[in-house]
C-alpha positions, 0 to 999 in steps of 0.5 A: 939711866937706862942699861942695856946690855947684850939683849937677845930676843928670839919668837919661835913662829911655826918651826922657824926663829926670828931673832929680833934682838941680837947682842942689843947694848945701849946706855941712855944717860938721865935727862937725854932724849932717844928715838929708836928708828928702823925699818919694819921688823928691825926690832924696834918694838920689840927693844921698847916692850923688852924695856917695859917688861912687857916681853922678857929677854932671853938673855942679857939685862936691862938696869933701869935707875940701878934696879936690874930688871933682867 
């Protein structure tokens, strides 16, 4: 099972921030397929890479299997 709970994801880009990640919460069940789908710059990839640990939240936490990795 995949936990996510109140993620938030902010890049600081040349004096401006882009939050990709506001107050993202989800809960994926084991056994159960998902597709994360959205316009560009929705934020789909950067979800996927704060799951992988690939990028760390700024706040929130991701359980993966009953270990919090966030």
């Amino acid at each position: 099972m995949i936990v996510i709970d109140s993620v938030d994801k902010t890049y600081h880009l040349k004096g401006n921030d882009v939050e990709a990640l506001k107050k993202v919460s989800l809960t994926i069940e084991d056994g159960t397929i998902y597709g994360v789908i959205g316009y560009s710059g929705a934020g789909k990839s950067t979800l996927v890479r704060c799951i992988n640990l690939l990028e760390v939240p700024d706040s929130g936490s991701i359980t993966v299997n009953g270990t919090q990795l966030t």
